[in-house]
N, C-alpha and C positions, 0 to 999 in steps of 0.2 A: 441603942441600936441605930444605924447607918441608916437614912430613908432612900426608901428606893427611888431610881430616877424618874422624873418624870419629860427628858427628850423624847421624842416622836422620832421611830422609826419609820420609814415612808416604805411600802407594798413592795416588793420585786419581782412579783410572777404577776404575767401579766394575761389574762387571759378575756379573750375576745371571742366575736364568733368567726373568725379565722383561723383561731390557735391557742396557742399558750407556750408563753414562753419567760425565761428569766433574765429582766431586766436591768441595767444598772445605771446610773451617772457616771460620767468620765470627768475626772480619774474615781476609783471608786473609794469611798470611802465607808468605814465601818458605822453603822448606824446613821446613816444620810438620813434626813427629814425632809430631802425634796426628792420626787418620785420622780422616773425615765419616761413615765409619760403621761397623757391626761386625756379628758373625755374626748378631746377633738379627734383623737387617736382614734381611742376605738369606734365615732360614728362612722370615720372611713374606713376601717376594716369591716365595718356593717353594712356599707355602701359596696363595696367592691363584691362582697360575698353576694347580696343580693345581685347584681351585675353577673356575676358568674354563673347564680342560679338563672338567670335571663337568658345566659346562651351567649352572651360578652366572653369572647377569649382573647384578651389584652395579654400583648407579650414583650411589650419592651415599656415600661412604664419611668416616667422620668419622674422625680423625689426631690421634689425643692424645701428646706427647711426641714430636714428629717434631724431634729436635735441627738438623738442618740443613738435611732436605729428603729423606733416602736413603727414607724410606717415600713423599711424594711422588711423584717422580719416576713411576714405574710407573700413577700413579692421575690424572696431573695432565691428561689429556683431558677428565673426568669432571666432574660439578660435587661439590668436593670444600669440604671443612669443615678446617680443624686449629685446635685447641688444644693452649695450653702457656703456658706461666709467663716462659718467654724473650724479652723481645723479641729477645737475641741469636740466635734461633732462627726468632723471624719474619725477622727482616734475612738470615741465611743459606739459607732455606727460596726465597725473589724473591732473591736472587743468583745460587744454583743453577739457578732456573727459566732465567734471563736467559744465564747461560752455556751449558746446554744447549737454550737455543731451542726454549724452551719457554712457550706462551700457555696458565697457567692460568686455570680456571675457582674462584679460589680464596678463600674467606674466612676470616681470619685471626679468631679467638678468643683473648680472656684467660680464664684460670679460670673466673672468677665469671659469665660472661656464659652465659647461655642455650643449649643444644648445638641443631641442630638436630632438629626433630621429623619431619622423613623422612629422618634416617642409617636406613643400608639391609645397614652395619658398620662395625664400628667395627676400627681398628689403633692399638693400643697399647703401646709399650713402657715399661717401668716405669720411673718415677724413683726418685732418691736417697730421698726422702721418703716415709718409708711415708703420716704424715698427708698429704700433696697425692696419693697412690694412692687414699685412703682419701673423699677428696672430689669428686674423677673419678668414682670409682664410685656415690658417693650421686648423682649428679650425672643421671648417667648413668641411675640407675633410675628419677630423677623425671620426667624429660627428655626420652628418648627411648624407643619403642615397644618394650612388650616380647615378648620372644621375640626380635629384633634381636644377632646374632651379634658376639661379641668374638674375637679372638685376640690375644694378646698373647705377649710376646716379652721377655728381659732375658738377662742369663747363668744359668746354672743355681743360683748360690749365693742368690741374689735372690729365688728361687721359695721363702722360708722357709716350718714352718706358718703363723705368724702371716698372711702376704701370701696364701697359700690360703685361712686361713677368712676373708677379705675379700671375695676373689672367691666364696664360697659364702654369705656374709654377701648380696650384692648381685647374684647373678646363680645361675642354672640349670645341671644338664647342664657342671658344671664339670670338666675333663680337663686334665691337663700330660703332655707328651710325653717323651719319652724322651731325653737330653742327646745332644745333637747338636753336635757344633763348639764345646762348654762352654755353650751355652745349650738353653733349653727353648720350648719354646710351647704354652699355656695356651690352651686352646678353651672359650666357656663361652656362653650366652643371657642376655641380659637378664631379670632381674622386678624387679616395681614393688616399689619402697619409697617411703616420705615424706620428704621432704626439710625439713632446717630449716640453714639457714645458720650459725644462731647456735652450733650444734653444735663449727661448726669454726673458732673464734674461741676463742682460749686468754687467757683475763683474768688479769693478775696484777700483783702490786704490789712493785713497788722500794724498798724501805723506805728504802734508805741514799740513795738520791734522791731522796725522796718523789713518785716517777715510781708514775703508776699505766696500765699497758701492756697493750694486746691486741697478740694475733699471731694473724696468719692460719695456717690448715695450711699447711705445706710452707715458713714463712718461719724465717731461722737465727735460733738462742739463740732457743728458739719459747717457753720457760715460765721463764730465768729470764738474765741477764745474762751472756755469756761474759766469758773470765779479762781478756781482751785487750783488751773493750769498757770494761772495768772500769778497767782502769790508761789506757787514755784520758780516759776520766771524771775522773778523780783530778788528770788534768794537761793540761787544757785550756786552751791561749791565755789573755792577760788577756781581759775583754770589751771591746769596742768598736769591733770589725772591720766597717766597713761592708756587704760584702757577703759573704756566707759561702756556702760548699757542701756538705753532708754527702754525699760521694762512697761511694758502694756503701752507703746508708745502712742498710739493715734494715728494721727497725721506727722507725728515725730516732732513737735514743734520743743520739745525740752531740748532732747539733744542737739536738734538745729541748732539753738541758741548758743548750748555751753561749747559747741563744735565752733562754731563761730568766734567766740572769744576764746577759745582753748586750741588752734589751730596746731598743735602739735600731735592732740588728743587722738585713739582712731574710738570709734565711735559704733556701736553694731545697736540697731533699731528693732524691738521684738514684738511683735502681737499676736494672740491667735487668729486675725481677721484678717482674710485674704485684702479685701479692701481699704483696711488699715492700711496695710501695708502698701497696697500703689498711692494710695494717697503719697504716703510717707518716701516713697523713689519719686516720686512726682516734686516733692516739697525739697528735697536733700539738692537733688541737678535745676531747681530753680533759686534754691537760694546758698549755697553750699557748691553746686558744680560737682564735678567727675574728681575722684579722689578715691586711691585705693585703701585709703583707711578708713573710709564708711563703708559697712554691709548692714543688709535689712534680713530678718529672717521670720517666717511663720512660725511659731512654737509655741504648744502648751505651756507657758511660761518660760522659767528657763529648762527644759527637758533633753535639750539637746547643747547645751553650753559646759566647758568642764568646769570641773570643781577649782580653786583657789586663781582664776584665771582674769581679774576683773579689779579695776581698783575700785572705781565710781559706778555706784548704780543709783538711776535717775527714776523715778516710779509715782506716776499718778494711776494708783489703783481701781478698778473698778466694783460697785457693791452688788453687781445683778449682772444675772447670765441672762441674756431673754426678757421673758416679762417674769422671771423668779430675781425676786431676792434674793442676796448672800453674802456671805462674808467669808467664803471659803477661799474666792478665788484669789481674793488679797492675800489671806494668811498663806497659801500654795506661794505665793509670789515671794513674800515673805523668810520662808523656809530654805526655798531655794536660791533668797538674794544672798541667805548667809553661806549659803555653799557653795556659791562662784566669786562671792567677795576673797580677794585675799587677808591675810589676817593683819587689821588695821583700816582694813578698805571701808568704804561708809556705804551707806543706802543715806541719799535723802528723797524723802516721799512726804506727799501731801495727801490728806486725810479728811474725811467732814467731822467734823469736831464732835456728832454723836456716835459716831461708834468707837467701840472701847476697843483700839489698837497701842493704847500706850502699853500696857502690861503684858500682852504676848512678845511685843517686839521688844521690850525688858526680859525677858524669856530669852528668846533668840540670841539678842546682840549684849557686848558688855559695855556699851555704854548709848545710851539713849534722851538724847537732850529735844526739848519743843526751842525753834530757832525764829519762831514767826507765827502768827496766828492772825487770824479775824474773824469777822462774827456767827460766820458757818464755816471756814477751814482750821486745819494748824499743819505746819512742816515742822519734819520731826528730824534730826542727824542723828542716827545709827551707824554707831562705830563698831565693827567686827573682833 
């Protein structure tokens, strides 16, 4: 007899003292084991209802960090704002609305764009990135009117000093509560500060590439090359791939490289992180210039790319969404590198040597060779 499984499917109905409603991951997947949302979630749906029991009639509330929708859902009658860094957060944010039959009134923001100036409060849960916390908030004091109420929400370990004197750096009347369900929630006002963008732009220079690189706040390997990016570099395809990808690219510093020794190549740069991505127009016209064979595109992996359309795809995948672990969004990357590869075309990607990619990607591709390794990576050439 066959044992039954023992994967963990994670909750989908989500119910608060707001509502209830049915929630998902994006993109969804059949028996996920990581849930759409978590305690931080519901202390602010518990915080807002109390507020509204108070005689609080908040109507335009701005949504920073709303991963899939769970803060949504409750506000989505309203004319409502969110920003965030995800497109994969915009995409599950209109899924969720759509499944629960739900016509928001909703405008979707990246980082960098402008908040609006009648938020009336703001809901925030914290990211992984203390710099993109740290840019929200300058953001926010320039931005929007002050005295303008925040609460914000993460698990309790999150709430470090460092993350306090930011919100006292940036805002008023700052309060964190008392750990409730392992997280906290942070009460504070807005005041005005000055905002200068250039602030949060990290300049630095790669010597052993003579790459010279900005990274936006909250973008990875944000001041200096990770290990992994590195033994890519070292061992990238010969040049001469006509069409290329830099899948989950960063700062783009792959394809910069192979763009640079491949000058005939065109070259298109992909992340789901708005920020990623300026980084990566930032990095391309300082070290590369104006050229109509580089484009940069935001996208759920490749979701917007056709099929057999790509010769070289370049990919340092990432293991976690947020502060979740996984290993989903690699194999998504995966999936879809063999459906825009043409047939012959390679993917080579760099991997941490503990997770088990060699055998899906033997799945996938018909031919799969390790071309380089060291003592926490391996690059792998998958041939289509």
């Amino acid at each position: 007899m066959a044992k039954p499984s023992t994967r963990h499917t994670a909750p989908t109905l989500m119910q608060t003292a707001a509502g209830r409603w049915q929630l998902y991951r994006y993109p969804r997947r059949t028996s996920d084991p990581l849930q759409a949302w978590d305690a931080a979630d519901e202390l602010l749906h518990e915080r807002w209802v109390s507020a509204e029991r108070e005689g609080q009639q908040w109507q335009k509330p701005l949504l920073i960090n709303d991963a899939f929708g769970a803060l949504l859902m409750p506000v989505a009658h309203l004319q409502v704002a969110s920003s965030g860094d995800s497109r994969v957060s915009e995409l599950g944010q209109r899924a969720n609305l759509a499944d629960n039959q739900l016509a928001a009134n909703l405008t979707q923001l990246d980082p960098l764009a402008t908040m609006p100036a009648t938020t009336d409060v703001v809901l925030l849960k914290l990211p992984k990135s203390q710099s993109l916390l740290e840019l929200q908030l300058a953001k926010l004091s320039a931005e929007v009117a002050p005295g303008t109420p925040i609460l914000a929400a993460a698990k309790s370990k999150l709430f470090t000093p460092s993350v306090r004197q930011l919100f006292e750096r940036y805002c008023d009347s700052v309060e964190v509560s008392l750990i409730e369900r392992k997280c906290r929630v942070l009460t504070a006002t807005i005041k005005p500060q000055p905002f200068e963008l250039s602030a949060f732009i990290e300049q630095w220079h790669a010597a052993e590439y003579d790459l010279q690189l900005a990274n936006y706040a909250g973008t990875f390997a944000r001041n200096q090359l990770d290990i992994g990016a590195r033994l890519l570099l070292d061992n990238l395809p010969p040049s001469g791939a006509v069409n290329v990808i830099d899948l989950g690219c960063g700062n783009g510093v792959l394809g910069i490289l192979y763009a640079r020794h491949s000058p005939v190549s065109k070259v298109t740069w992909v992340d789901e992180s708005h920020l990623a991505i300026a980084s990566c127009q930032a990095n391309i016209a300082n070290n590369l210039g104006v050229n109509e064979n580089y484009q940069t595109r935001v996208d759920d992996c490749l979701s917007q790319q056709a099929s057999k359309s790509a010769d070289l795809i370049l990919c340092n995948p990432p293991f976690h969404q947020e502060h979740a672990i996984t290993e989903h969004i690699a194999r998504q990357m995966f999936r879809d590198a063999r459906r825009v590869l043409r047939k012959g075309g390679e993917m080579r990607v760099v991997a941490n040597r503990h997770l088990p990619y060699y055998h899906p990607l033997k799945r996938l591709f018909s031919h799969v060779q390790q071309v380089a390794s060291n003592s926490k990576f391996v690059v792998y050439s998958c041939i289509n």
